[in-house]
Backbone bond lengths (Angstrom), bond angles and torsions (degrees), N, CA, C in turn:
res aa  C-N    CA-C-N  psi(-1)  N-CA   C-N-CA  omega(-1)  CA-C   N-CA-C  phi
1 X - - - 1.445 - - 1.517 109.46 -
2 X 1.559 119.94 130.92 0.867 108.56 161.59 1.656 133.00 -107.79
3 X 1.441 114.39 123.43 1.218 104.56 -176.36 1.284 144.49 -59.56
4 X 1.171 125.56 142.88 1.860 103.49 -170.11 2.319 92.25 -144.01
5 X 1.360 88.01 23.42 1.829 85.91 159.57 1.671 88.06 -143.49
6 X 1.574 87.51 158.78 1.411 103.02 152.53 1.796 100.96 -69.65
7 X 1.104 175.11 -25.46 1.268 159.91 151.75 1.546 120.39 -57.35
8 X 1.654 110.51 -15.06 1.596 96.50 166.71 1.319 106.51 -105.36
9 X 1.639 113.13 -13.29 1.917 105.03 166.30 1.553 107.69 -57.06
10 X 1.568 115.07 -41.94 1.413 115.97 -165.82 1.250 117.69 -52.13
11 X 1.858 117.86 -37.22 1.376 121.87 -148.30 1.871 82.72 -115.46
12 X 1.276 137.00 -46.20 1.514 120.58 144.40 1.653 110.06 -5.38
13 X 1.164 114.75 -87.27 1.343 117.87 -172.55 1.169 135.55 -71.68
14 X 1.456 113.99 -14.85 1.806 122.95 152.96 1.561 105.91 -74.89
15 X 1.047 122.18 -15.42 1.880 112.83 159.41 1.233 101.09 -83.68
16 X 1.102 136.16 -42.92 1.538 117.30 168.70 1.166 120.41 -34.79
17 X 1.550 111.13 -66.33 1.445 121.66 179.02 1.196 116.47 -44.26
18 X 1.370 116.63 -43.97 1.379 124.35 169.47 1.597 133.25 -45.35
19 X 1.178 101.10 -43.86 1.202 132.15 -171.91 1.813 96.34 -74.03
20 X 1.417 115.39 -60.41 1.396 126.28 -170.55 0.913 118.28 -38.32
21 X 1.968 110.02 -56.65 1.225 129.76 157.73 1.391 117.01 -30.40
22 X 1.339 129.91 -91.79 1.192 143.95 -158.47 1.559 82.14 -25.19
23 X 1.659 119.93 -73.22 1.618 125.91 -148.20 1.916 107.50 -60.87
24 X 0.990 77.79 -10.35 2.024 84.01 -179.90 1.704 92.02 -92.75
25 X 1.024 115.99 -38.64 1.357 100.09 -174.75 1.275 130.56 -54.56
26 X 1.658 101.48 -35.41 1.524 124.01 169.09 1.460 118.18 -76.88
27 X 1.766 122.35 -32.41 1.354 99.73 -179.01 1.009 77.33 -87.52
28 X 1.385 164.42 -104.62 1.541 143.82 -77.85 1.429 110.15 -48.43
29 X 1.785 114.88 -58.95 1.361 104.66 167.04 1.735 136.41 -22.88
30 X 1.403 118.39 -48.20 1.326 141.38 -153.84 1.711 88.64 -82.11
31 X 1.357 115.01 -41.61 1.174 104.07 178.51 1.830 136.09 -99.35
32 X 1.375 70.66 -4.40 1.841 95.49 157.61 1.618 107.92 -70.06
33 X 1.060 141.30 -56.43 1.290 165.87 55.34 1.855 103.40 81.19
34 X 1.125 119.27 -68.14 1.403 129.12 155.88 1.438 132.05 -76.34
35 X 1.447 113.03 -3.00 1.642 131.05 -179.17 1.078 79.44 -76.70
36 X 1.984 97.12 150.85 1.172 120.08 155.49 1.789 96.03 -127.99
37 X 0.806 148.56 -46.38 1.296 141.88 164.04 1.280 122.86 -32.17
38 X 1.362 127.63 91.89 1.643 136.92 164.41 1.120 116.56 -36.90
39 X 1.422 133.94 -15.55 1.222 117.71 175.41 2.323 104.97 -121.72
40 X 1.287 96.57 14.48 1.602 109.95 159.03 1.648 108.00 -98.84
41 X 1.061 92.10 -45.62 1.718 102.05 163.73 1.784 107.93 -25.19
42 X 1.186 87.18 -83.75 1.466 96.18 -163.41 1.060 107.31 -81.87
43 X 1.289 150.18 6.41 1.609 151.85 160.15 1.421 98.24 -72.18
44 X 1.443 124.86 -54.73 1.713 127.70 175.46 1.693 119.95 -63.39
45 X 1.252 92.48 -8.42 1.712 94.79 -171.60 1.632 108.43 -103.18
46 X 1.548 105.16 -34.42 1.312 124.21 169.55 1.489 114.09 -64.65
47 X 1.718 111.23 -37.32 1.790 105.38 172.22 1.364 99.97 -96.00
48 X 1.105 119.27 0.01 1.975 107.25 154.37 1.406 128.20 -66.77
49 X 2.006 109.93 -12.61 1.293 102.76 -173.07 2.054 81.13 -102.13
50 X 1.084 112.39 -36.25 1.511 105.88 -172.28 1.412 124.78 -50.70
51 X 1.487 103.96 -41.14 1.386 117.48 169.08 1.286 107.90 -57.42
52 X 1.149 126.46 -59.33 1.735 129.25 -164.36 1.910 90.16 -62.06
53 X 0.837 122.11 -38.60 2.127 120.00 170.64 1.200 100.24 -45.55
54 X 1.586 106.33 -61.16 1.496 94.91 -152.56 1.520 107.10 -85.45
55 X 1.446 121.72 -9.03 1.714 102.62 155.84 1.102 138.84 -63.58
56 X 2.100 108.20 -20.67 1.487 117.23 170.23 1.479 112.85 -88.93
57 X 1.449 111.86 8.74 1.130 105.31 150.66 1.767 132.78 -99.18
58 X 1.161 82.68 -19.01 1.868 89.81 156.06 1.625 107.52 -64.80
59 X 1.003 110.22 -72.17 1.457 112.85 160.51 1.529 114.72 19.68
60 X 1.998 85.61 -100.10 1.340 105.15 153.30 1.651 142.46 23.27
61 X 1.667 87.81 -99.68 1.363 125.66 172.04 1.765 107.85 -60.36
62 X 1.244 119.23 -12.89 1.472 115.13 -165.09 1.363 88.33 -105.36
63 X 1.100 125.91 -36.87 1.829 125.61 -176.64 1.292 98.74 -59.83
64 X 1.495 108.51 -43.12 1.928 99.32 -153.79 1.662 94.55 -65.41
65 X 1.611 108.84 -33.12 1.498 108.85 -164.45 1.778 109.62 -82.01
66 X 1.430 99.85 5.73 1.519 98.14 -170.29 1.793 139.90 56.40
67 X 1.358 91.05 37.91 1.442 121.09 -159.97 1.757 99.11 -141.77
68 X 1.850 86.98 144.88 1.429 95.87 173.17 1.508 105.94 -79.02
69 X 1.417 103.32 178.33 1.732 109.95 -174.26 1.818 95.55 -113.21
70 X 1.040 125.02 -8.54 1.846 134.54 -171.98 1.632 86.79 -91.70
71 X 1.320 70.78 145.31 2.203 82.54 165.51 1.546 88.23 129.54
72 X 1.516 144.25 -13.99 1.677 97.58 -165.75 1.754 71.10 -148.94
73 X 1.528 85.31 142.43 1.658 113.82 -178.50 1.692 111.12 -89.12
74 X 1.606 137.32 130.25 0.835 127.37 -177.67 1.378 121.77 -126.91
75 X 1.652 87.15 106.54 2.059 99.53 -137.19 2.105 76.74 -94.52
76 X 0.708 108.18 -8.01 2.275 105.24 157.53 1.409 95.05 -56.07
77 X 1.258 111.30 -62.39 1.811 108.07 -157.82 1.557 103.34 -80.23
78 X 0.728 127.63 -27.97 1.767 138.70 167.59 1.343 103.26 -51.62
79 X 1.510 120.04 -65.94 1.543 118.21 -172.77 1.328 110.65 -61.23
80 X 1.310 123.70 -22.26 1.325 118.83 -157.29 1.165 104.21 -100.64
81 X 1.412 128.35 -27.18 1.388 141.50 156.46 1.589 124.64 -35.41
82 X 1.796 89.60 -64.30 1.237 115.23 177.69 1.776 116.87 -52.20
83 X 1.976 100.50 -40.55 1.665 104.23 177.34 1.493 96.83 -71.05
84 X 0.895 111.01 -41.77 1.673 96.57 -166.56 1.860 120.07 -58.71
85 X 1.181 110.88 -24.59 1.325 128.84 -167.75 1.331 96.19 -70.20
86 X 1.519 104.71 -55.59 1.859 121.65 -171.10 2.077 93.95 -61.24
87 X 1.420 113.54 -46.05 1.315 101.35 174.71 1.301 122.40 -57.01
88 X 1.317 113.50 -63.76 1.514 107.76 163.94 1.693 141.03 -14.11
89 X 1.513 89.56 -65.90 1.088 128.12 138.26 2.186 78.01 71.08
90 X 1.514 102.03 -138.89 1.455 119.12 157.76 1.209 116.09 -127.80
91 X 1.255 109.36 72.71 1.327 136.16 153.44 1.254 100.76 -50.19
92 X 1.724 122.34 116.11 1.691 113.95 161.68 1.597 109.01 -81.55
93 X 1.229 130.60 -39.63 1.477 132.33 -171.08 1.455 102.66 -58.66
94 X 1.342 112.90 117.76 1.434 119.98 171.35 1.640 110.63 -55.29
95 X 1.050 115.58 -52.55 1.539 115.04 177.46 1.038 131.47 -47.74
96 X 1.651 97.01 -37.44 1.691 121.70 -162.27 1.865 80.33 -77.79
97 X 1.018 112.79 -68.63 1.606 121.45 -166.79 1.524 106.14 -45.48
98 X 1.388 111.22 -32.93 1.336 97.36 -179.72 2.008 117.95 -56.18
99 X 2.006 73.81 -59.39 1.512 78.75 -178.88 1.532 137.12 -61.70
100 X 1.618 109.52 5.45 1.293 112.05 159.20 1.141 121.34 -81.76
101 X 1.194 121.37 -46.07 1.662 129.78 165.72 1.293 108.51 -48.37
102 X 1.307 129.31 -25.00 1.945 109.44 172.42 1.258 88.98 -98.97
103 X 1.224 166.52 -16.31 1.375 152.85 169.55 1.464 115.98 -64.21
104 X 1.768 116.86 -30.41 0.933 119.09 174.03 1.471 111.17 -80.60
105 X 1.683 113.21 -47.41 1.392 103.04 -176.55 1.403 116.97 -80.54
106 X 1.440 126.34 15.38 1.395 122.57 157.36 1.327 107.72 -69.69
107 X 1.238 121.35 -62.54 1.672 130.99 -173.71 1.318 94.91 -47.33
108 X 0.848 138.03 -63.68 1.465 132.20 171.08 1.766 129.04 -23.04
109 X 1.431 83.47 -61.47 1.580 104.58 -179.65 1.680 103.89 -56.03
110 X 1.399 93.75 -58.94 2.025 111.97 177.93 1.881 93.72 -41.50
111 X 1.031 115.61 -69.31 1.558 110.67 -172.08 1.528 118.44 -47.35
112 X 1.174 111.63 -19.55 1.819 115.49 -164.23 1.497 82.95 -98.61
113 X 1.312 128.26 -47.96 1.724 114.12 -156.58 1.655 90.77 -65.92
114 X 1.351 121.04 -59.73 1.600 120.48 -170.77 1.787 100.26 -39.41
115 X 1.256 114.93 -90.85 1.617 131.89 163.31 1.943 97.51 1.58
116 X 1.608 105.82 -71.68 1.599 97.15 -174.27 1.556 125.43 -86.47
117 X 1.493 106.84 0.76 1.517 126.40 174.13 1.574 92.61 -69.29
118 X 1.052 119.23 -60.87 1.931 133.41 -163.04 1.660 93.39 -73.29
119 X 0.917 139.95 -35.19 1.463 131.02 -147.64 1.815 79.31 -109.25
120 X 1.147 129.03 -81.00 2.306 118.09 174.80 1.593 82.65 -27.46
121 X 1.243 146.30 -70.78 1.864 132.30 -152.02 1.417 89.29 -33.62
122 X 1.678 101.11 -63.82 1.636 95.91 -130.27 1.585 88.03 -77.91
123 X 1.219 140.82 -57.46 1.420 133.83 -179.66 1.492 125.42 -17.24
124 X 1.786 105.11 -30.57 1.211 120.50 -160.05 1.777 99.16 -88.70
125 X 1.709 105.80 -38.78 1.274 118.29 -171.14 1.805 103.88 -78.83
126 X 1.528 123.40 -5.61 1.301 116.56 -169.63 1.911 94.05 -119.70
127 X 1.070 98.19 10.55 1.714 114.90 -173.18 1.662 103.83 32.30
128 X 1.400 103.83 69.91 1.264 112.82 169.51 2.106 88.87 -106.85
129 X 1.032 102.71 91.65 1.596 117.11 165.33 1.347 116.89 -35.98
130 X 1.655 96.64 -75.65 1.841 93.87 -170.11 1.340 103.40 -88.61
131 X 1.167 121.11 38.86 1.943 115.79 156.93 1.581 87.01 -115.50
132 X 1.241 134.79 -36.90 1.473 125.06 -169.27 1.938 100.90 -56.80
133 X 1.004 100.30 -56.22 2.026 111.86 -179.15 1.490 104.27 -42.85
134 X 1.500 107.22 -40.35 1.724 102.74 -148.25 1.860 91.23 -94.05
135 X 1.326 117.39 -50.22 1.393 124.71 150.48 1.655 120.32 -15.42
136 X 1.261 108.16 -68.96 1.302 131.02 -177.37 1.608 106.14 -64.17
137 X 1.193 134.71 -44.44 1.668 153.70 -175.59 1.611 83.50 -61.39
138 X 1.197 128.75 -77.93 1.270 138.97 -165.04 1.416 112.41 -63.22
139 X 1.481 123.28 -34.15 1.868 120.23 173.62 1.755 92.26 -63.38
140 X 1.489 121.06 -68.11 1.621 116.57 164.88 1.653 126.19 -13.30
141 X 1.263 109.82 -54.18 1.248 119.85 -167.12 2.114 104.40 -70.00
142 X 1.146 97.45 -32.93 1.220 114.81 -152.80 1.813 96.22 -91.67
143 X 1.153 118.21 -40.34 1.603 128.39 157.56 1.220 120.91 -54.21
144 X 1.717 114.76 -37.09 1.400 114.05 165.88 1.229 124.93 -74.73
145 X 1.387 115.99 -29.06 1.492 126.85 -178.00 1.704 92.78 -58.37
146 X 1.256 112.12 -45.43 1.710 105.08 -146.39 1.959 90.56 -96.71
147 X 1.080 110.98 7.01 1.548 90.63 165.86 1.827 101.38 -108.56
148 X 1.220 96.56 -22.31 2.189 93.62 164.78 1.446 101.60 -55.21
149 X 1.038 123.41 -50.39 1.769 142.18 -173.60 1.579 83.89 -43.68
150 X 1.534 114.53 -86.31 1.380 114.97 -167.45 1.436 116.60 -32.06
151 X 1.598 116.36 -64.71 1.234 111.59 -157.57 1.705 106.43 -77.45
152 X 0.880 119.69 -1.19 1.873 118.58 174.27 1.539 106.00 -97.55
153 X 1.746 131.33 -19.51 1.170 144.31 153.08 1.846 99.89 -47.23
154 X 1.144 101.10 -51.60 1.757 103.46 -159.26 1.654 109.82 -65.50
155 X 1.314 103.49 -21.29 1.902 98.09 -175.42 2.105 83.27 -106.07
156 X 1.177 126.42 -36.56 1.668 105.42 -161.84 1.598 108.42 -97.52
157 X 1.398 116.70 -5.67 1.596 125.37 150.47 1.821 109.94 -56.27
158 X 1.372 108.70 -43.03 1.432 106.73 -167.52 1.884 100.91 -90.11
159 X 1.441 113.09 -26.98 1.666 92.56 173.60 1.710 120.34 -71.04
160 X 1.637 92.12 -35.69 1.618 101.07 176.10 2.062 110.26 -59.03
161 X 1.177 105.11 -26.35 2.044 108.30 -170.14 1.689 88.12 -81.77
162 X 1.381 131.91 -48.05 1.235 123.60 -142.55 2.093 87.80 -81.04
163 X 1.936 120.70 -24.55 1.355 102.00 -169.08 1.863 98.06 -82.90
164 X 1.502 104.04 -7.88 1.733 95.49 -175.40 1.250 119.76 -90.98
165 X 1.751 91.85 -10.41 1.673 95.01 179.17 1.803 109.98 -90.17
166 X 1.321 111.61 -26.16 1.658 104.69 145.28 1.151 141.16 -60.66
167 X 1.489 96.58 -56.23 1.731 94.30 166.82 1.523 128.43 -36.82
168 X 1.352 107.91 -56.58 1.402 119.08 171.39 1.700 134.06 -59.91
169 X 1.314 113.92 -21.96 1.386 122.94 -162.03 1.737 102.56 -147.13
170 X 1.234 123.19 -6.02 1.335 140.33 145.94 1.930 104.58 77.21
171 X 1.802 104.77 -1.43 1.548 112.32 166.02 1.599 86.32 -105.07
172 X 1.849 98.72 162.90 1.267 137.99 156.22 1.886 107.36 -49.85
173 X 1.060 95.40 128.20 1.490 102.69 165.66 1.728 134.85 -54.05
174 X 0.991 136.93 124.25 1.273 137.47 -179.32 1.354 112.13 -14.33
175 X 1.506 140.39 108.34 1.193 142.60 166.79 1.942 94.70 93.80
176 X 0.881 122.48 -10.73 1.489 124.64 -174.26 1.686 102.09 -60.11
177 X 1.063 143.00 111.28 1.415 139.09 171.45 1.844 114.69 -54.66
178 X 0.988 128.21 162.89 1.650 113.76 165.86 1.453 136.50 -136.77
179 X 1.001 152.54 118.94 1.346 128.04 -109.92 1.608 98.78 -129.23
């Protein structure tokens, strides 16, 4: 479809969102699934129930507008899926594997805040109110996800550097103790 209002870009791109969703719904598992970190574990399992919210809140927003939320493919969240998978890849290092899985589900996260940054704009500019709140609830949700991302990056970035900085140079890393 091509749009030719700001009101069919808006609802264009809340099927995106829609769409995005659904495909996160399905990998998140897969990469729950490849965690080895108990507390990545449950950060991915915990935005497995958030995500599935914030699609019934697309939902939502599609009832009030009297419109389905199916119809538009979101080949952004597909590619990014798809890179992340290839990152993953078979990684044997648990660490290492972790830290691909938050690299992937950052890019992810990064795509949904832009996606629901633009879609709260336009809601706001067509003064659709209660899609701006529910929009806005979900850019929130999606900012929090990706600073959990950060701070579980910050301790399994440094176990994954300290096994490559052995692997590679066959001493312990600077300040690394050795046992």
């Amino acid at each position: 479809m091509k749009a030719t209002s700001l009101q069919e870009l808006y609802v264009e791109q809340l099927r995106d969102l829609y769409d995005g969703e659904q495909q996160i719904i399905k990998a998140l598992p897969k990469m729950v699934e490849k965690a080895t970190s108990q507390e990545l574990k449950e950060a991915l399992n915990e935005h497995l129930e958030v995500t599935r919210e914030q699609a019934t809140r697309i939902e939502q927003i599609f009832e009030k507008l009297g419109d389905n939320a199916k119809g538009e493919k979101c080949k952004g969240i597909a590619g990014i899926i798809d890179e992340g998978e290839d990152l993953i890849g078979d990684v044997k290092d648990d660490d290492t594997r972790d830290a691909a899985i938050i690299a992937a589900a950052q890019r992810v996260e990064h795509y949904e805040m832009a996606g629901y940054g633009t879609a709260r704009t336009y809601a706001e500019l067509l003064d659709a109110d209660d899609a701006v709140g529910l929009l806005q609830q979900t850019l929130d949700e999606e900012k929090e996800a990706d600073e959990t991302l950060t701070e579980l990056a910050g301790q399994i970035n440094v176990s994954a550097a300290g096994k490559t900085s052995e692997a590679t140079s066959g001493k312990p890393r600077k300040g690394q103790r050795v046992a």
